[in-house]
OpenMM code with the backbone's topology and positions (N, CA, C; nanometers):
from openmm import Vec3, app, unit

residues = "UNK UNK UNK UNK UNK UNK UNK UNK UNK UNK UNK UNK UNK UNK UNK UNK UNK UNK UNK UNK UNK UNK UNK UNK UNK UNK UNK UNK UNK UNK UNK UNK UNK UNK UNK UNK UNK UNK UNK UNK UNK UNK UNK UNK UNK UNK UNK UNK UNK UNK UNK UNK UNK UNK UNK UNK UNK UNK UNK UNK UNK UNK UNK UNK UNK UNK UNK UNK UNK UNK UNK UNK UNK UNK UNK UNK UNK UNK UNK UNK UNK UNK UNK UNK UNK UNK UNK UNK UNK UNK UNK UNK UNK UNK UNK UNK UNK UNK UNK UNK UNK UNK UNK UNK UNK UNK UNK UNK UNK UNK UNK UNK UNK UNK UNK UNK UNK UNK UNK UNK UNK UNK UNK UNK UNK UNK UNK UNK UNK UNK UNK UNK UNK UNK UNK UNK UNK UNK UNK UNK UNK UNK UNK UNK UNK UNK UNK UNK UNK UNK UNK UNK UNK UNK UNK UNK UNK UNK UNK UNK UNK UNK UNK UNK UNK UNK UNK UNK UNK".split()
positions = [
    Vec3(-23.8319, 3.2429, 0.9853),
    Vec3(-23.9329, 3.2692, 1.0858),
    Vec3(-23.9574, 3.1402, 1.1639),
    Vec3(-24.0166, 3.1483, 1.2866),
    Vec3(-23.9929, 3.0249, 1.3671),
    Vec3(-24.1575, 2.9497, 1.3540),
    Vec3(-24.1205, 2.8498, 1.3639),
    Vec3(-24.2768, 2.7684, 1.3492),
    Vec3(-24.3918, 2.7922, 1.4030),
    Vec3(-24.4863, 2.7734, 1.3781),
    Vec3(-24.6043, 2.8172, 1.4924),
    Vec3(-24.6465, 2.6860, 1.6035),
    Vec3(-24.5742, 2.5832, 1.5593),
    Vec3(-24.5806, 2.4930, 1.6453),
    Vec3(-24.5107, 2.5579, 1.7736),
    Vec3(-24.6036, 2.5157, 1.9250),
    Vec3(-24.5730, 2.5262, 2.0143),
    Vec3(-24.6304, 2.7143, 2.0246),
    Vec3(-24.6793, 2.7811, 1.9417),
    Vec3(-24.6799, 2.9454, 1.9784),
    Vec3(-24.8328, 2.9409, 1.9617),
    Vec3(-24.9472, 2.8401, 1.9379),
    Vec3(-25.1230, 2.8028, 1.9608),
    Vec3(-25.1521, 2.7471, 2.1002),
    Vec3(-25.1894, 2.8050, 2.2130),
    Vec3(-25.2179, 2.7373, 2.3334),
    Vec3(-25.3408, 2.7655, 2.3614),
    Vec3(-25.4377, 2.6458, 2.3737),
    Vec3(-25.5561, 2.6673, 2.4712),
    Vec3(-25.5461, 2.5638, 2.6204),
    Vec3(-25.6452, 2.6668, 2.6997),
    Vec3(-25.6921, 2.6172, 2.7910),
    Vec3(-25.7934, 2.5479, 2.7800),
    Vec3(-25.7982, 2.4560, 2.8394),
    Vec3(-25.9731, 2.3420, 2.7928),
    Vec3(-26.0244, 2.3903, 2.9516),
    Vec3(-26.1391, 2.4214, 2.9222),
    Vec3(-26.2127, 2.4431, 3.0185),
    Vec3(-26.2779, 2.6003, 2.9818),
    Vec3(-26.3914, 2.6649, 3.0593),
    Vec3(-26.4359, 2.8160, 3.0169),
    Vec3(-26.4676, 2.8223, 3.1544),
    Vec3(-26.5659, 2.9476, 3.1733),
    Vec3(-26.6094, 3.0270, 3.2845),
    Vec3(-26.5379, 3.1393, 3.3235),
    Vec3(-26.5585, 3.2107, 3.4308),
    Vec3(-26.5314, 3.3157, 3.5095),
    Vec3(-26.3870, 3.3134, 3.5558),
    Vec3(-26.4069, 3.1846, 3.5884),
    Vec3(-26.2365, 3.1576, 3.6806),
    Vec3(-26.1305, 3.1709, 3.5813),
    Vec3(-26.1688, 3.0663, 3.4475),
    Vec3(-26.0574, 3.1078, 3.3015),
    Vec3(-26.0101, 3.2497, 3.2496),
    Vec3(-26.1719, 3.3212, 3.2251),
    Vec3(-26.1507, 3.4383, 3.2226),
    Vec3(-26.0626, 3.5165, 3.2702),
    Vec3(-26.0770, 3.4505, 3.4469),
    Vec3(-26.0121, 3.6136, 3.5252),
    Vec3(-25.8603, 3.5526, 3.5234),
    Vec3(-25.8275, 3.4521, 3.4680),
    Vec3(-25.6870, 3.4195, 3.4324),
    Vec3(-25.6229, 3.4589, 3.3489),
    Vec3(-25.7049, 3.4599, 3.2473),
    Vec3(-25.6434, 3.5050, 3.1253),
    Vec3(-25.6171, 3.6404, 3.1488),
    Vec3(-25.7186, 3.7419, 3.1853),
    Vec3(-25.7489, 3.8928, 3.2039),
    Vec3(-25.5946, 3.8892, 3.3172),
    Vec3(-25.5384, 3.8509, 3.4171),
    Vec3(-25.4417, 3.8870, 3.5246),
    Vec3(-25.3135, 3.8338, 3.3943),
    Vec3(-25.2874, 3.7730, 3.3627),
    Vec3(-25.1488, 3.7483, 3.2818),
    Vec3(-25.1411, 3.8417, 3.1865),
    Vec3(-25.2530, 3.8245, 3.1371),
    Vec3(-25.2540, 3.9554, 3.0007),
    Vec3(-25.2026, 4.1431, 3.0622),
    Vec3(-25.2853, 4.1453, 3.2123),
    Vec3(-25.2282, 4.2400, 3.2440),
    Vec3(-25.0755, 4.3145, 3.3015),
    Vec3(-25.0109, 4.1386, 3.3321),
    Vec3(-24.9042, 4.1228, 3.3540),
    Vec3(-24.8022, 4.1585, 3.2506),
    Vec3(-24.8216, 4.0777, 3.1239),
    Vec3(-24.7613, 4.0747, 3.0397),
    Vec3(-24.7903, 4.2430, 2.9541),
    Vec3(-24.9109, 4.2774, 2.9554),
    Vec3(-24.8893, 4.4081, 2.8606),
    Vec3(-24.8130, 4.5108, 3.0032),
    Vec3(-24.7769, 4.4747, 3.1436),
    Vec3(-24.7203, 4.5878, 3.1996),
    Vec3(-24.6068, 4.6213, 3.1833),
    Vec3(-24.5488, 4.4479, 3.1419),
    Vec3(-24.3767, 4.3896, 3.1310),
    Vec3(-24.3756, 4.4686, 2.9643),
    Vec3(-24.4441, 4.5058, 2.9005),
    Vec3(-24.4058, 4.5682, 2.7978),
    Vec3(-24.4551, 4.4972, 2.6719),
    Vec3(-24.5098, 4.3737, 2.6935),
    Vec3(-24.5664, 4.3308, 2.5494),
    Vec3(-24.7405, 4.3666, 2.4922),
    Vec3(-24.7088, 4.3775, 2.3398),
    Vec3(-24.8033, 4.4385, 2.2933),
    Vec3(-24.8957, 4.3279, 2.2327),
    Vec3(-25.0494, 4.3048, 2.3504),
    Vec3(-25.1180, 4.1648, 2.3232),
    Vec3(-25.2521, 4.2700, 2.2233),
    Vec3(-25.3240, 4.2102, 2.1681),
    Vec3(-25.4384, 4.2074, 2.1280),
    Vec3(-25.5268, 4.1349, 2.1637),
    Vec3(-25.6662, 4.1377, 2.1368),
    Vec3(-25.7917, 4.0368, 2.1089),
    Vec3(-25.8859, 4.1139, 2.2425),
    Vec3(-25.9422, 3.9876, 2.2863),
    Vec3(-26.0494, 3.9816, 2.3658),
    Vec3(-26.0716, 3.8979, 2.4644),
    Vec3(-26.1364, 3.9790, 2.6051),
    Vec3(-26.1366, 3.8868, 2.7039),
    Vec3(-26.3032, 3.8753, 2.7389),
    Vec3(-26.3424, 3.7697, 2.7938),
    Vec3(-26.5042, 3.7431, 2.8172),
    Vec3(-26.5078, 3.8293, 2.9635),
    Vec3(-26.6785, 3.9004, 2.9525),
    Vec3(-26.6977, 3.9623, 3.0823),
    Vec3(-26.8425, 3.9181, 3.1096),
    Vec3(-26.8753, 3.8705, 3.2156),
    Vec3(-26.9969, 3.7997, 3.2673),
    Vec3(-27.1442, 3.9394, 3.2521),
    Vec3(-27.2900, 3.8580, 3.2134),
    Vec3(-27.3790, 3.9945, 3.1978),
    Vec3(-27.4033, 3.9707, 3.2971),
    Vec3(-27.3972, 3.9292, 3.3785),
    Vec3(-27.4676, 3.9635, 3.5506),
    Vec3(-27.6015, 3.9505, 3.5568),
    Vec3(-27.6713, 3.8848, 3.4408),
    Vec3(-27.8045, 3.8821, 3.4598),
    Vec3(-27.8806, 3.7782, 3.5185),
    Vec3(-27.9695, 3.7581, 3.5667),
    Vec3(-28.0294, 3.6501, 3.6165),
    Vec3(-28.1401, 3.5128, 3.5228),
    Vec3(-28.1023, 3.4138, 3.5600),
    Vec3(-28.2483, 3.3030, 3.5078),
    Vec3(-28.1443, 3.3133, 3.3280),
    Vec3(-28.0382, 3.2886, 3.3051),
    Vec3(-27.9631, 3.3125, 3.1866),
    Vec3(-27.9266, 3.1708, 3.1612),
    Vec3(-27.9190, 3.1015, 3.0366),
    Vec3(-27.8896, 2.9451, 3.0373),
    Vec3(-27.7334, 2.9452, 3.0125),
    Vec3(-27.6726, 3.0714, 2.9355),
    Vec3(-27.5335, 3.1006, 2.9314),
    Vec3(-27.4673, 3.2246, 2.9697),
    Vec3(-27.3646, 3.2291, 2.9979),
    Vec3(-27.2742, 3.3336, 3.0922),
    Vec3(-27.2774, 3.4683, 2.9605),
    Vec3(-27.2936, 3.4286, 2.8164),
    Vec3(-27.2877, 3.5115, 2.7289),
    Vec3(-27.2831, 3.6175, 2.7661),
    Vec3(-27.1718, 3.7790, 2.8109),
    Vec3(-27.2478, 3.8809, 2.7920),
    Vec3(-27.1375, 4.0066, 2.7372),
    Vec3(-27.0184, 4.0071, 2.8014),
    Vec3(-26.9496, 4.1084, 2.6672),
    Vec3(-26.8178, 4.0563, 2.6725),
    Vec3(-26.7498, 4.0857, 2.5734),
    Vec3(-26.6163, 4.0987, 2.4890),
    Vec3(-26.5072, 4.2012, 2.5392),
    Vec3(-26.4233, 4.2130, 2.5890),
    Vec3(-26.3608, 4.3621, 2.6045),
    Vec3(-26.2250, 4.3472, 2.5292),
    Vec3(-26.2361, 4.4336, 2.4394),
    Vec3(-26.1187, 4.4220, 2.3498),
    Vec3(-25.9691, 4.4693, 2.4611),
    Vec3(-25.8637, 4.4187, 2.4410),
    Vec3(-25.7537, 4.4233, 2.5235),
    Vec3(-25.7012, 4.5690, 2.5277),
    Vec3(-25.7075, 4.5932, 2.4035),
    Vec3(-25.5845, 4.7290, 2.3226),
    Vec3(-25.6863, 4.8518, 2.3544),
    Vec3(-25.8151, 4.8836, 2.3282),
    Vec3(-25.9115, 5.0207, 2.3635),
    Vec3(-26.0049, 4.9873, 2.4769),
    Vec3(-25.9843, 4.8504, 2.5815),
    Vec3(-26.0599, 4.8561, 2.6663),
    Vec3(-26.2583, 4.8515, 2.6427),
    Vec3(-26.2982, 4.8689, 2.5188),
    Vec3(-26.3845, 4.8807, 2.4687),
    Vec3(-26.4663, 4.7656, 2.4825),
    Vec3(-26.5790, 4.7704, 2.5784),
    Vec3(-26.6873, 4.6606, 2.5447),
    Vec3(-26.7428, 4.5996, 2.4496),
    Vec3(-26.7845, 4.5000, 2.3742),
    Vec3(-26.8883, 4.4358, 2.2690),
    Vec3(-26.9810, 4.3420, 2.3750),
    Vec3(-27.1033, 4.4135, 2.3840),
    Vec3(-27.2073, 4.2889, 2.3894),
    Vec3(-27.2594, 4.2208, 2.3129),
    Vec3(-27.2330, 4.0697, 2.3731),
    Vec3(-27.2373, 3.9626, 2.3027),
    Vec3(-27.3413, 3.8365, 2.3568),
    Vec3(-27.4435, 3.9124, 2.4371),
    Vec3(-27.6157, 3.8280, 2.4617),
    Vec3(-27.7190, 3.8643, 2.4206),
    Vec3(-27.7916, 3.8355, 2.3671),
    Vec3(-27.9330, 3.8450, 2.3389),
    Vec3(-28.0298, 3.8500, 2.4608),
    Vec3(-28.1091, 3.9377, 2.4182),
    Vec3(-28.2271, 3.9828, 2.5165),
    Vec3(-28.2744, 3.8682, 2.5432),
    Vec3(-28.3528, 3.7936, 2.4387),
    Vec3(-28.3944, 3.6561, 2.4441),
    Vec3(-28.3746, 3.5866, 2.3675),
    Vec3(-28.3145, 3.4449, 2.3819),
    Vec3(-28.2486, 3.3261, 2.3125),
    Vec3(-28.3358, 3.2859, 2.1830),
    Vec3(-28.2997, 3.2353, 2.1070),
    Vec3(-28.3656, 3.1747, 2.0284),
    Vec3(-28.4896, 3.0496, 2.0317),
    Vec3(-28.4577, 3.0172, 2.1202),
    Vec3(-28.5270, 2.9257, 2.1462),
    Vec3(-28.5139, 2.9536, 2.3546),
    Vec3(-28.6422, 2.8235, 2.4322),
    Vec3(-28.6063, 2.8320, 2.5461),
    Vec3(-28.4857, 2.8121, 2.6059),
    Vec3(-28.4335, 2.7049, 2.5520),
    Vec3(-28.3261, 2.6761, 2.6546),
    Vec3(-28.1932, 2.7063, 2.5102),
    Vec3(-28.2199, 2.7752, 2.4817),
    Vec3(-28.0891, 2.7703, 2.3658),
    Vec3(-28.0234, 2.9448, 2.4492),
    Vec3(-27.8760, 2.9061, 2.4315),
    Vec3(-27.8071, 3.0346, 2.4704),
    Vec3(-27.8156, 3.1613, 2.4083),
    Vec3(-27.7680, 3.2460, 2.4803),
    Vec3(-27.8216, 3.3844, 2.4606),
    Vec3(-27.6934, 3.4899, 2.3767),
    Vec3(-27.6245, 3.3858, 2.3684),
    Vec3(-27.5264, 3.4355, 2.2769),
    Vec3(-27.5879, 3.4896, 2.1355),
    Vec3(-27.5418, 3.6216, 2.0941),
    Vec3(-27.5523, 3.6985, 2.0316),
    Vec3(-27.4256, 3.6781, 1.9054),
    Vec3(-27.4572, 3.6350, 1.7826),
    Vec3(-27.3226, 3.6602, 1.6867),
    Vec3(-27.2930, 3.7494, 1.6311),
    Vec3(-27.3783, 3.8783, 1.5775),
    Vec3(-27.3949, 3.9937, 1.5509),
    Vec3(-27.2584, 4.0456, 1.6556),
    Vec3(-27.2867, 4.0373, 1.7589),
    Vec3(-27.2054, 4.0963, 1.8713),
    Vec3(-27.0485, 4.0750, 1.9094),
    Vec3(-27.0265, 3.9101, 1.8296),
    Vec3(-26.9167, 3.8717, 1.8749),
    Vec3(-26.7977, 3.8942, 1.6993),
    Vec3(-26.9203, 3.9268, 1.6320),
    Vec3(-26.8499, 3.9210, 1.4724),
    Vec3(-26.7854, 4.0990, 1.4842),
    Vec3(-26.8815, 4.1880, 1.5747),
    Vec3(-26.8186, 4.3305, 1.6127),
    Vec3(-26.6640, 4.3178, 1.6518),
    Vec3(-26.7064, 4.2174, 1.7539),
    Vec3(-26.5929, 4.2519, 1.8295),
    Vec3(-26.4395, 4.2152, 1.7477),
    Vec3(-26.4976, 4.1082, 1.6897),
    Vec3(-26.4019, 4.0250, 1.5506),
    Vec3(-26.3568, 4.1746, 1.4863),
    Vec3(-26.4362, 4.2067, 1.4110),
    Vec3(-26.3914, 4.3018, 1.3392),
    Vec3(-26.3003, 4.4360, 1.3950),
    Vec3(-26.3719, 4.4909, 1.5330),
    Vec3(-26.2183, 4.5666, 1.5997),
    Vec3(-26.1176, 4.5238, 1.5949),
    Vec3(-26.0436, 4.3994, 1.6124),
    Vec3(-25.9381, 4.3369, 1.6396),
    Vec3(-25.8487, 4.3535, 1.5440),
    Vec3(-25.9200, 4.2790, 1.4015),
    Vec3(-25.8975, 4.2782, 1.3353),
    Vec3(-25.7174, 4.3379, 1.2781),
    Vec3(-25.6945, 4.5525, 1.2949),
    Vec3(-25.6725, 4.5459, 1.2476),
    Vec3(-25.5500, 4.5932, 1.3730),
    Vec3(-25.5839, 4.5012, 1.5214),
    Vec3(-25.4859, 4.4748, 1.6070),
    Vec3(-25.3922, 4.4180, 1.5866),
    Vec3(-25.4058, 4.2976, 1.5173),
    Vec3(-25.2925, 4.2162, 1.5080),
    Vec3(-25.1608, 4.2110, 1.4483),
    Vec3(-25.1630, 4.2598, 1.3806),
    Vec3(-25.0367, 4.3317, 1.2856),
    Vec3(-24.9516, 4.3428, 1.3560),
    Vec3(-24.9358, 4.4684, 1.4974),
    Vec3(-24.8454, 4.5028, 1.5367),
    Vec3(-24.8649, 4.3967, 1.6930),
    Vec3(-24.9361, 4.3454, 1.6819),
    Vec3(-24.9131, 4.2708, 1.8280),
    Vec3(-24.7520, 4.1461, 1.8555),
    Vec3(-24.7595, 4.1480, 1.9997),
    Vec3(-24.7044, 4.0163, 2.0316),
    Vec3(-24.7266, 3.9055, 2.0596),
    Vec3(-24.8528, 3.9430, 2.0683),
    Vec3(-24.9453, 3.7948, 2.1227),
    Vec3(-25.1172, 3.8086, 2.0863),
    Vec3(-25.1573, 3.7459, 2.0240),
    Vec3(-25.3474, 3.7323, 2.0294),
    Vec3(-25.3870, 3.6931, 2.1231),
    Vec3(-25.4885, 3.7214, 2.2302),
    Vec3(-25.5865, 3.6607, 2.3097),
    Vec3(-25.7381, 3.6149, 2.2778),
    Vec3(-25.7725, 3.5058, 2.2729),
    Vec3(-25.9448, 3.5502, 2.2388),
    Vec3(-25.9769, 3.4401, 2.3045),
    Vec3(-26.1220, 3.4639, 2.3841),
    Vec3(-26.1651, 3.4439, 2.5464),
    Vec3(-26.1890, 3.2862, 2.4973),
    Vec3(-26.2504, 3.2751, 2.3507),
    Vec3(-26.2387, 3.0972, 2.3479),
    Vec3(-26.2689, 3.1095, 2.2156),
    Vec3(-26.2415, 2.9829, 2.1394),
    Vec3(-26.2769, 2.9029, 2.0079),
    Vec3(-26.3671, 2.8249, 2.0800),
    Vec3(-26.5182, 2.8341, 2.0430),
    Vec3(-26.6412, 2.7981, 2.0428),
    Vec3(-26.7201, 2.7588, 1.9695),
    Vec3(-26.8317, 2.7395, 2.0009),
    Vec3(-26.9281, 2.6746, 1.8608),
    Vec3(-26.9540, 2.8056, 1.7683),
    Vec3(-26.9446, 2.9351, 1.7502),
    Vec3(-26.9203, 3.0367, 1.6576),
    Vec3(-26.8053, 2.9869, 1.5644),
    Vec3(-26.6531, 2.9764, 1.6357),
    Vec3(-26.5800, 2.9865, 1.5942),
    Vec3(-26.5262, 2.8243, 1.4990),
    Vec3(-26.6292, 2.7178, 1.5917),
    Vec3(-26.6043, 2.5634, 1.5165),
    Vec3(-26.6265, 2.5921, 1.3736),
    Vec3(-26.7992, 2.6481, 1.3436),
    Vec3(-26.8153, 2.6708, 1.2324),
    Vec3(-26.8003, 2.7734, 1.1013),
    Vec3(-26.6688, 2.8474, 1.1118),
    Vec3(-26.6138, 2.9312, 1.0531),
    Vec3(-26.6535, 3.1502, 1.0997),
    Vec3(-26.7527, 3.0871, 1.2114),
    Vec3(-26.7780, 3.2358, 1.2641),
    Vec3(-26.7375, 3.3229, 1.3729),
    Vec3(-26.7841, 3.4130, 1.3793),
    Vec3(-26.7411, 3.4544, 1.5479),
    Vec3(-26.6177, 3.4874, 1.5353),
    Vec3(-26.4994, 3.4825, 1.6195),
    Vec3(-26.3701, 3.5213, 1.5872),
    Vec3(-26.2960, 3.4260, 1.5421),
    Vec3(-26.3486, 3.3720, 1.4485),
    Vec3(-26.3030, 3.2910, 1.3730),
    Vec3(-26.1949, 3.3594, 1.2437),
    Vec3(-26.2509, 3.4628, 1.1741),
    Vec3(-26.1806, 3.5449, 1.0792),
    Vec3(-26.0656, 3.6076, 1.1670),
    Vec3(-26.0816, 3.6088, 1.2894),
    Vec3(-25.9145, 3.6677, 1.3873),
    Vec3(-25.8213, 3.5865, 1.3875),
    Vec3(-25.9017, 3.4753, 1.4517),
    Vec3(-25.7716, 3.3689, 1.4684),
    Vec3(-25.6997, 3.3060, 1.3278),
    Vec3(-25.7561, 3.2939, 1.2386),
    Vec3(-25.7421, 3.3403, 1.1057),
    Vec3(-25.5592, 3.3671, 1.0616),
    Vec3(-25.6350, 3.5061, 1.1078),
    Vec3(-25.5254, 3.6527, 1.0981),
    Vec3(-25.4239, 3.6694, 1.1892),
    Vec3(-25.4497, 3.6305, 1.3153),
    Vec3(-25.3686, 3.6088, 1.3795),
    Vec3(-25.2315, 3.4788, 1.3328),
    Vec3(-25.2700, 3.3595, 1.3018),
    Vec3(-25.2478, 3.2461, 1.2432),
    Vec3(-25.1477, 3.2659, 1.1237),
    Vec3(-25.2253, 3.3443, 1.0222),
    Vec3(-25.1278, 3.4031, 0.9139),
    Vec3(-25.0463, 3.5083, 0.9441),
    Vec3(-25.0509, 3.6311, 1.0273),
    Vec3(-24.9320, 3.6594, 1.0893),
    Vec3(-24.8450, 3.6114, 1.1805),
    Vec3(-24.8521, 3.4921, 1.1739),
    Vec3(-24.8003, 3.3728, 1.3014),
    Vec3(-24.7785, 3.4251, 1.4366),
    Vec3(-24.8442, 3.5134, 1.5209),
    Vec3(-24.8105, 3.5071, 1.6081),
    Vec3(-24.8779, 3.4256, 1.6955),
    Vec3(-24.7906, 3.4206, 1.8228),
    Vec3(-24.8639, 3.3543, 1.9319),
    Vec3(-24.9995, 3.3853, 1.9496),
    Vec3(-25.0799, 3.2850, 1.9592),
    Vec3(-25.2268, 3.2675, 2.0144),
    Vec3(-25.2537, 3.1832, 2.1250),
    Vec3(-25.3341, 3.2801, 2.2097),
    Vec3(-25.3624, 3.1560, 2.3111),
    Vec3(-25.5208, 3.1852, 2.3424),
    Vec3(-25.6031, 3.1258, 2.3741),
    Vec3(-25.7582, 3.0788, 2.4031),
    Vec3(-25.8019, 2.9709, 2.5017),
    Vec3(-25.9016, 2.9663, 2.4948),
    Vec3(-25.9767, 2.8365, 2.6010),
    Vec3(-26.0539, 2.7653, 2.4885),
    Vec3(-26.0771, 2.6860, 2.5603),
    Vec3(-26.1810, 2.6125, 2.4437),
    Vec3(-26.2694, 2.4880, 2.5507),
    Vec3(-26.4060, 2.5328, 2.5612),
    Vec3(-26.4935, 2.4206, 2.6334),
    Vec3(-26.4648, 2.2593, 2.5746),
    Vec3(-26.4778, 2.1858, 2.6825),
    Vec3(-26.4920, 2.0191, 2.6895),
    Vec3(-26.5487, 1.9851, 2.4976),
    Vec3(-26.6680, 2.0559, 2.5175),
    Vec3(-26.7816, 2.0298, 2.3722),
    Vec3(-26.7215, 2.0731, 2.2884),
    Vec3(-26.6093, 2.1566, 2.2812),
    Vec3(-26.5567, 2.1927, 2.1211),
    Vec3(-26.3611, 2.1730, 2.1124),
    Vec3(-26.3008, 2.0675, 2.1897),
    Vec3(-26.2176, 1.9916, 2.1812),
    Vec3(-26.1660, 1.9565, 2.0325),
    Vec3(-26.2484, 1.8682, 2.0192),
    Vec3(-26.2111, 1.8229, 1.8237),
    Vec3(-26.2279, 1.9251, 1.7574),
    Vec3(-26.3231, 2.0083, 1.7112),
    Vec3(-26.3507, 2.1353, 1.6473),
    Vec3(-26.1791, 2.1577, 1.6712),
    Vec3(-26.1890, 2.1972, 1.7898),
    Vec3(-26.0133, 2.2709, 1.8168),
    Vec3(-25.9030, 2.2732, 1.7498),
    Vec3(-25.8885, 2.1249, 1.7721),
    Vec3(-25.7826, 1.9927, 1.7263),
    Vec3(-25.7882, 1.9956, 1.5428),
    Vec3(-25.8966, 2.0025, 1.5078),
    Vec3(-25.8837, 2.0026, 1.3568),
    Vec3(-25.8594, 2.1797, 1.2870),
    Vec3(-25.8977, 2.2750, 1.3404),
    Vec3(-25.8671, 2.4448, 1.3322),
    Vec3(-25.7050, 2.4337, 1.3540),
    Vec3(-25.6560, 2.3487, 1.4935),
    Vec3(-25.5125, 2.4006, 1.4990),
    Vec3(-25.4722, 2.2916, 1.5538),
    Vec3(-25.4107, 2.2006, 1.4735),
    Vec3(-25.4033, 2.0437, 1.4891),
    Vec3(-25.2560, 2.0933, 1.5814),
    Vec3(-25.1688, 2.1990, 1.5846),
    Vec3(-25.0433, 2.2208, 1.6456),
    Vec3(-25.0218, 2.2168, 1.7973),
    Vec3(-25.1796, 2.2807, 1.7647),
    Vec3(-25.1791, 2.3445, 1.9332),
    Vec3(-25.1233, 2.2925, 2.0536),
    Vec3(-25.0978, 2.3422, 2.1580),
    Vec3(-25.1006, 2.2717, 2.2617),
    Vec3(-25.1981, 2.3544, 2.3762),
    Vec3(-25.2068, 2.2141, 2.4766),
    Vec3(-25.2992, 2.2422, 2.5993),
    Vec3(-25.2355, 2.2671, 2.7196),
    Vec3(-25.2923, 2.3844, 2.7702),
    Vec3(-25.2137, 2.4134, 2.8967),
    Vec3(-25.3037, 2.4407, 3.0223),
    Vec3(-25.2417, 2.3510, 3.1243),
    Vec3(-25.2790, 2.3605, 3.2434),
    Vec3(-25.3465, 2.5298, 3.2685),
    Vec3(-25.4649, 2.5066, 3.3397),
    Vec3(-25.5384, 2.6570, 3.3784),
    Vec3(-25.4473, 2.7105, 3.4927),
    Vec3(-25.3442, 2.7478, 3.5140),
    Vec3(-25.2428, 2.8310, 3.6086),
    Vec3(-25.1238, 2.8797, 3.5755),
    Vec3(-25.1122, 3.0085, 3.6832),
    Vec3(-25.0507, 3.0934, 3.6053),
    Vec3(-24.8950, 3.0920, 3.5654),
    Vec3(-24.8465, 2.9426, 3.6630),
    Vec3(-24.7398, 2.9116, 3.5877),
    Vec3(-24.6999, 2.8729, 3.4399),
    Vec3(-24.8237, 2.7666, 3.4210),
    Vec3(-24.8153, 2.6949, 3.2971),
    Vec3(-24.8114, 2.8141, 3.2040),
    Vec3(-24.8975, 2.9303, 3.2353),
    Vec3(-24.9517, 3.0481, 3.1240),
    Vec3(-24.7675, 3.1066, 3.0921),
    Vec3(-24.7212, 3.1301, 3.1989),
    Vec3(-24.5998, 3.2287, 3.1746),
    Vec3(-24.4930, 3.1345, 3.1289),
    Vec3(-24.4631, 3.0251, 3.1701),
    Vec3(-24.3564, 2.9587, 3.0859),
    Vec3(-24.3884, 2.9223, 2.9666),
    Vec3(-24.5195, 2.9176, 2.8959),
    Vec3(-24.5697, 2.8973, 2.7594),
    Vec3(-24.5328, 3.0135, 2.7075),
    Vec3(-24.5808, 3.1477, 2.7264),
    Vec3(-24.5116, 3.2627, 2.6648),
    Vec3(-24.4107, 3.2947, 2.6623),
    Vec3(-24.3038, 3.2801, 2.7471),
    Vec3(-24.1883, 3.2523, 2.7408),
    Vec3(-24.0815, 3.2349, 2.6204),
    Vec3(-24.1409, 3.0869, 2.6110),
    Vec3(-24.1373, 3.0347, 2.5318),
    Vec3(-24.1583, 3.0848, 2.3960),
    Vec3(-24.2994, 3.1263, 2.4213),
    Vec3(-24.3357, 3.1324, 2.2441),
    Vec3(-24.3341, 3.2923, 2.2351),
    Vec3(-24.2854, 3.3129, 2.2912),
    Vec3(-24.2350, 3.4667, 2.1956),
    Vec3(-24.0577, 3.4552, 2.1633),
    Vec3(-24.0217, 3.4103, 2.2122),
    Vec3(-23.8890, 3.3650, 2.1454),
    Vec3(-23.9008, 3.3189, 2.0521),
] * unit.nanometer
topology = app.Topology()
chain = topology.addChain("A")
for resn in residues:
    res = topology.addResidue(resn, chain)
    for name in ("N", "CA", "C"):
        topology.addAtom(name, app.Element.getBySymbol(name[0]), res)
């Protein structure tokens, strides 16, 4: 079986713009015929919000998970919901098996500290397939020590398709 070195890619950076990157290749790639799993981030559209937190859409049933809280824990603490994102974990779950590729919208501070889709990437990991994610500025090292292999790839859609390329071979 071939190494998993070189088949772990994140993007450093998050938001809307990452998102709708990931979401256009993924749609590319499941048209060309490959079978991806996981999850892509979808903005709650709400207003006066300290984080973009708001749903999950699993790749394979299209299926939403909301993943914000009505109100944060605190004032200025985000509205991210873990209840919501451990759901969405658990659909996936028993995606990966037959996939060609994992997606999940980022390894975050859920996922630094063993939560969130943390038990995916996991699973994904031990079925070695390709994984690819984002991962914010603030959870870099977290990253680096989860998947010391990884590599970082430019946010465009070249870098995205010659990495898969690649790592599905």
């Amino acid at each position: 079986m071939p190494s998993a070195v070189g088949k772990i890619a994140a993007l450093v950076g998050s938001g809307a713009a990452t998102q709708a990157l990931l979401a256009e290749v993924v749609a590319d790639w499941r048209a060309a015929g490959s079978k991806i799993a996981g999850v892509i981030a979808e903005p709650h559209g709400l207003p006066d919000r300290v984080c973009g937190a708001g749903f999950l859409r699993d790749i394979v049933s299209n299926t939403p998970y909301p993943i914000y809280l009505d109100a944060p824990q605190s004032r200025a603490a985000c509205h991210l919901d873990a209840a919501g994102v451990a759901g969405a974990c658990a659909a996936i779950l028993s995606q990966i098996p037959a996939s060609d590729l994992v997606v999940f919208n980022k390894f975050g501070k859920l996922e630094a500290t063993g939560e969130g889709l943390a038990p995916a990437f996991d699973a994904a990991v031990a079925a070695r397939k390709p994984v690819l994610t984002t991962v914010s500025e603030n959870h870099v090292d977290a990253w680096r020590a989860f998947a010391p292999g990884a590599i970082t790839l430019a946010a465009d859609k070249a870098a995205l398709q010659k990495w898969w390329l690649g790592a599905k071979s």
